[in-house]
C-alpha positions in Angstrom: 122.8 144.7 121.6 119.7 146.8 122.4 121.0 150.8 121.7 124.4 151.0 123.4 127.6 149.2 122.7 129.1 147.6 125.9 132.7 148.5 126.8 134.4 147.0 130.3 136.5 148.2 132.2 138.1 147.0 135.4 140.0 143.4 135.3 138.0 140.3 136.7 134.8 140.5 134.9 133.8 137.7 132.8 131.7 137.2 129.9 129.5 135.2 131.5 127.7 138.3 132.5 125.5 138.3 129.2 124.1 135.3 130.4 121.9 137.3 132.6 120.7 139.5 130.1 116.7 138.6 129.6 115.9 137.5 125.8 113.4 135.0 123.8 115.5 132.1 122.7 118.2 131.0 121.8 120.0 132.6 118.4 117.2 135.5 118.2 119.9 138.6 119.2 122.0 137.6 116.0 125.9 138.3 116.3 127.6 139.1 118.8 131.1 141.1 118.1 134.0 141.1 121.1 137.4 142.9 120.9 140.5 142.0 122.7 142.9 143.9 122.2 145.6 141.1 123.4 144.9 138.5 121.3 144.1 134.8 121.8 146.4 132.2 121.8 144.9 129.5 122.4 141.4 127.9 123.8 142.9 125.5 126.0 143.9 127.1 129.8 145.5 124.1 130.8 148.4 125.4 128.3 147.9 128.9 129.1 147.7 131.2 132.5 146.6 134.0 130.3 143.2 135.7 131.2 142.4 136.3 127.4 142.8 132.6 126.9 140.7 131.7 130.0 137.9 134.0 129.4 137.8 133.2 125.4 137.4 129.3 126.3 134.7 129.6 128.9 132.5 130.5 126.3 132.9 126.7 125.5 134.5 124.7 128.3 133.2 124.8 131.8 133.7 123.9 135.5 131.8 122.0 137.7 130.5 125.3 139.7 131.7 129.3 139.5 132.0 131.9 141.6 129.3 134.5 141.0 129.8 138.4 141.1 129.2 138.3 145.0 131.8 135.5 145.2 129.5 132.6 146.2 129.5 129.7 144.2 127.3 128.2 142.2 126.9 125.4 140.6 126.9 124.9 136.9 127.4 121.3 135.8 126.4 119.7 139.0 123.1 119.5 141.0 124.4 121.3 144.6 127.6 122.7 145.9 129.4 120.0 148.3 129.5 120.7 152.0 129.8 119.4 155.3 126.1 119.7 156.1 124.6 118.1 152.9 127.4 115.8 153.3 129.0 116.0 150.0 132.0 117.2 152.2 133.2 114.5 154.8 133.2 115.5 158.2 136.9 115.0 158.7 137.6 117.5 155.8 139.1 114.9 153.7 136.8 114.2 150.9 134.5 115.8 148.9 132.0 114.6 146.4 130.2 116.1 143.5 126.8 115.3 141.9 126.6 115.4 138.2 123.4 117.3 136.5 122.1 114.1 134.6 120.8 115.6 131.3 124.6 117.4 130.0 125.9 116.9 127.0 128.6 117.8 125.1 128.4 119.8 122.2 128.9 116.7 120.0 126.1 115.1 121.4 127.5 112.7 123.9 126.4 112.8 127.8 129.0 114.0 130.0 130.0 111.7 132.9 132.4 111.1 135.9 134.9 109.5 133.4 135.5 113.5 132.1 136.1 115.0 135.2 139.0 112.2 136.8 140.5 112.7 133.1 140.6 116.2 133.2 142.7 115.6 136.8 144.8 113.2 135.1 145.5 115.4 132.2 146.6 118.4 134.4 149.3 116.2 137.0 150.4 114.1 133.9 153.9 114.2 134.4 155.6 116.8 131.2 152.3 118.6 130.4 153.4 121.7 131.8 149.9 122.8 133.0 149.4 126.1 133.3 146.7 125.5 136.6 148.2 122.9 138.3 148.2 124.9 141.5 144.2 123.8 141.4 144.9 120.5 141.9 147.6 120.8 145.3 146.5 118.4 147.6 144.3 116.4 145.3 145.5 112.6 145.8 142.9 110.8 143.7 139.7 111.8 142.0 137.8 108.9 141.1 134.1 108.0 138.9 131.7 106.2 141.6 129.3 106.2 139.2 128.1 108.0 135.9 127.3 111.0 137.4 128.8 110.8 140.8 132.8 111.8 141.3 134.8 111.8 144.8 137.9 114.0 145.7 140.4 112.3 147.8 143.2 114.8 149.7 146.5 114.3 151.2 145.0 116.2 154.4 142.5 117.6 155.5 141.1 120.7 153.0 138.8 123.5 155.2 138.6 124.7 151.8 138.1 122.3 148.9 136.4 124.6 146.3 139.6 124.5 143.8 139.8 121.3 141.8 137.1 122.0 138.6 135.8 125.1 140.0 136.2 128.3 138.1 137.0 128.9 134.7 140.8 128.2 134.9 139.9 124.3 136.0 137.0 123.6 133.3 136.4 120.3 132.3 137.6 118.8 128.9 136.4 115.7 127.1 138.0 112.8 127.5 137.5 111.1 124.4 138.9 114.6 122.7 141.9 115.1 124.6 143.2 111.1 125.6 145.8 111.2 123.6 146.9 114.6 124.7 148.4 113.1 127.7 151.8 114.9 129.0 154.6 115.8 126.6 151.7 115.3 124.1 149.2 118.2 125.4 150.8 120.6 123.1 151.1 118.9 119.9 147.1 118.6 120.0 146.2 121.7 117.8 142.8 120.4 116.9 141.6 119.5 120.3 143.5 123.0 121.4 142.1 125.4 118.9 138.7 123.6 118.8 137.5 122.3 122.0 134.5 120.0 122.3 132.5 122.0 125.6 129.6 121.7 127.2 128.7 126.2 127.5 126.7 128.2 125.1 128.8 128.4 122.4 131.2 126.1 120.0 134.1 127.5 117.9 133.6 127.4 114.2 136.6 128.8 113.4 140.1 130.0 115.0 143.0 131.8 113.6 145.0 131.7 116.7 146.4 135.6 117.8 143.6 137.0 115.6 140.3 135.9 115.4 137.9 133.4 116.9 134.4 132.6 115.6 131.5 130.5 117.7 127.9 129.5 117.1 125.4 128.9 119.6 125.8 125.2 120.6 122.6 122.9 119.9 123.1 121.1 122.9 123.0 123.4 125.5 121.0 122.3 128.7 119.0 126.0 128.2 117.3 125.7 125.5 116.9 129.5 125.2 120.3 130.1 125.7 122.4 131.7 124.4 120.8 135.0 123.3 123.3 135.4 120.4 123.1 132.6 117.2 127.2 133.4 116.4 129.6 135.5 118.0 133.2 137.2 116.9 136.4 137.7 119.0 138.9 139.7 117.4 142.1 140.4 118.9 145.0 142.8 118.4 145.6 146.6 118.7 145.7 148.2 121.7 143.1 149.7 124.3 142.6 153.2 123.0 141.8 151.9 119.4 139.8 148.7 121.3 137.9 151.9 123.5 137.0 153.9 120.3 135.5 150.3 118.1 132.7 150.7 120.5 132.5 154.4 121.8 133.3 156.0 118.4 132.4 153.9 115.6 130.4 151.4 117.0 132.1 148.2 115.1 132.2 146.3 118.1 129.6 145.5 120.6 131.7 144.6 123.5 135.6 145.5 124.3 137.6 144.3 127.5 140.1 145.5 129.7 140.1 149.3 128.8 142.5 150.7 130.6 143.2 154.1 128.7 143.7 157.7 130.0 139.9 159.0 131.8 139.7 161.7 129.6 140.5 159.9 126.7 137.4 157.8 127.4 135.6 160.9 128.2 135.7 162.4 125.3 134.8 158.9 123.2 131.5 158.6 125.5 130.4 162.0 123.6 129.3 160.0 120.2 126.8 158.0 121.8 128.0 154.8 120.8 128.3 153.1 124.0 128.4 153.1 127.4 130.7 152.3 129.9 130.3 149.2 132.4 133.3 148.8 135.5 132.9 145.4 137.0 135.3 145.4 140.3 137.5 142.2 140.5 140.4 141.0 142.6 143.3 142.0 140.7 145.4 144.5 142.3 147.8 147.3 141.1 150.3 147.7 143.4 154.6 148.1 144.2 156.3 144.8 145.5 159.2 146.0 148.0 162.4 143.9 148.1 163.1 142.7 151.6 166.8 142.1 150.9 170.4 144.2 150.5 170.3 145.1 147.0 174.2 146.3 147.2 176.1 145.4 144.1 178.8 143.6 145.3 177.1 141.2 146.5 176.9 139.6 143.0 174.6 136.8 142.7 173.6 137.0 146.0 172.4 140.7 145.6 168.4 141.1 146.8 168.2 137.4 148.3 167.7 136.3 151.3 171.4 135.1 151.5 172.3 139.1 151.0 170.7 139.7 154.5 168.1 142.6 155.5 167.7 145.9 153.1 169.1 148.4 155.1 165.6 150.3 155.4 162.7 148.4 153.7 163.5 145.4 155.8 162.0 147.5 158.6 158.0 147.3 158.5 157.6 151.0 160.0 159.5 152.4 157.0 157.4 150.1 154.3 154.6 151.5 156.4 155.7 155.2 156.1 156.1 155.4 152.3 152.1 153.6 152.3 150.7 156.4 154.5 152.7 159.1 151.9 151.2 157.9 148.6 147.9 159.9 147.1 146.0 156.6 146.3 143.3 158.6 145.0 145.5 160.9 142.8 146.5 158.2 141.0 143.5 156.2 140.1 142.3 159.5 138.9 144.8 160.0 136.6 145.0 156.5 135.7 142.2 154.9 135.9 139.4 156.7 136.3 135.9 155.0 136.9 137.8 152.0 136.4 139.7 152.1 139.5 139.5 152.5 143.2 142.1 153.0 146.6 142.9 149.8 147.9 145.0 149.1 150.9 144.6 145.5 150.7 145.4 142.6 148.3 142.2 141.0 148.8 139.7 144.1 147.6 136.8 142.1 146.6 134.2 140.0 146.6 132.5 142.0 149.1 132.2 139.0 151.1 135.8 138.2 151.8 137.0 141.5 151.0 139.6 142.8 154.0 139.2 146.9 154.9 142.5 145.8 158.0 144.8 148.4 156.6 141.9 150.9 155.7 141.8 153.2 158.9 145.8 154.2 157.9 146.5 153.5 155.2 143.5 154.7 152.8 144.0 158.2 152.3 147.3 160.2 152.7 149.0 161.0 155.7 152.1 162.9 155.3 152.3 163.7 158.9 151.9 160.5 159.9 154.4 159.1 157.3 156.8 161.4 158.5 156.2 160.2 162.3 156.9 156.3 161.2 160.1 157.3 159.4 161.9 159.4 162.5 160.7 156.9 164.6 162.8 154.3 162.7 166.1 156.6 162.0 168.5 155.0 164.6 167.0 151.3 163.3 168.8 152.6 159.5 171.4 154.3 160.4 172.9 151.5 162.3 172.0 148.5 159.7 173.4 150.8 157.3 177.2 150.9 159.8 176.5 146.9 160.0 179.0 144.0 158.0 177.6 143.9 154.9 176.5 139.8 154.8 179.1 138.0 152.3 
């Protein structure tokens, strides 16, 4: 890949990303070599909520639109994105209806069509199948072929937002005449169609030694006929991050790692060879400390941190929760733990830009201990009698 080895860090980037890169045609950039170190599974995500899994099959299976880096969609196996004003969406928020391009195909050959798509629904909400993204499909009462190339989305109510049935890589569509007899129970017991998945992306899977290595080629069929850049690719899994960080930094085995989350100056000192560079690409995931609401006392048994064991005696209180946010060093930490992969957030919803919320910001950003201390006095007679109160049986 040109001079410098590629290594990621940060936690919702995806490997669609090379796609951007410029290049001459398809297969001309040679091999390309990717390093998990958490190891694939499997190349199905209906079977698995992992993000290794998800990001290793999109190389191969895709939805009908994604979300870009921005977070607008765009559409990948369809003509536009459905809304109210082109009407693909119906005005009374109850309907939806996508376009097929005409000219996919599969990577065996065959066209994909409508029939796909309602049998990738079907496959998810079979009863038994235990899918892994069934939240997608909430409020999705029938999908249904109205043509070839045309598919409709029926919902139990009205849907202001109906972008999550087959959009995004954790609701691609699979092949029908693969997976049919996958149905259910079933779903598991398909190891070919698992390991091997007939897609419609850039690449197919030659080989796959699940929890070690996967190897693609660049699929004939692709709609861009320059695309992809790379003729094969390797993803090798196992190890850990440090080792995954010094493949690329150090020896410069790999061309691309993932997920580096290793000590700053650790990576620091890697960067010194020459080898590589790194890349931070800003997702939505969020590092952060869940508070329990409830009475954690012991004797409560069973009932111990529920909602049946009543309020927690402080952290019920929302001044308090908000006094131990205004004490922490956000910025402390990612340094020491993160680095240029990491920033202060005070929300749970940190990015796209576009619906990225900054409400907490103005308090809660950087570190108040005087104002922490404030919020706690404030709430001292609030503890001290919960604390006297009958404990809730």
């Amino acid at each position: 890949m040109n001079k410098f080895k590629l290594l990621l860090v940060g936690t919702a980037a995806a490997l669609a990303s090379f796609g951007s890169v410029a290049h001459a045609a398809r297969g001309t950039d040679g091999d390309l070599k990717i390093l998990f170190w958490q190891a694939v599974s499997t190349l199905n995500p209906y079977l698995s909520g992992g993000t290794k899994e998800v990001y290793a099959s999109s190389m191969v299976i895709e939805p009908l639109a994604r979300y870009n880096e921005k977070g607008e969609l765009v559409p990948m196996l369809v003509t536009e994105i459905p809304t109210v004003e082109n009407g693909g969406v119906s005005k009374d928020l109850l309907s939806m209806t996508w376009k097929l391009k005409p000219d996919v195909k599969w990577s065996d050959g065959s066209p994909l069509t409508a029939d796909d798509v309602v049998f990738t629904w079907k496959y998810c909400t079979a009863p038994d199948g235990g899918c892994a993204q069934g939240a997608y499909f909430e409020g999705v009462k029938n999908v249904e072929a109205v043509d070839a190339h045309t598919v409709k989305i029926d919902f139990t109510e009205p849907k202001p937002y109906p972008y999550s049935a087959f959009v995004g890589a954790q609701s691609p569509i699979i092949q029908k005449k693969q997976f049919q007899d996958c149905l259910g129970s079933k779903a598991p017991g398909c190891t070919a169609a698992n390991f091997g998945p007939i897609g419609t992306g850039p690449f197919v899977v030659k080989d796959f030694k699940p929890n070690d290595v996967i190897s693609y080629v660049a699929n004939p069929n692709y709609r861009d006929p320059n695309k992809p850049a790379f003729a094969t690719a390797t993803l090798k899994g196992g190890g850990d991050a440090a080792s995954a960080a010094r493949a690329v930094l150090e020896t410069g085995e790999y061309d691309y790692a993932w997920n580096m989350q290793v000590e700053p100056e650790v990576l620091a000192t890697m960067l010194k060879a020459g080898k590589g560079k790194l890349e931070t690409a800003f997702g939505t995931q969020v590092e952060r400390i869940d508070l329990n609401h409830f009475n954690p006392d012991p004797k409560l048994g069973d009932k111990r941190s529920t909602k049946e064991a009543g309020p927690h005696p402080s952290l019920s209180d929302p001044v308090v929760r908000k006094a131990l946010s205004m004490a922490i060093d956000r910025q402390v930490i990612v340094d020491a733990g993160y680095g240029a992969a990491g920033k202060p957030t005070c929300n749970i919803v940190p990015a796209p830009a576009a619906v990225a919320s900054t409400k907490n910001d103005a308090w809660c950003l950087k570190q108040d201990i005087a104002g922490a201390t404030r919020c706690w006095t404030m709430t001292a007679g609030r503890r001290a009698r919960m604390a006297s109160a009958p404990r809730t049986a």
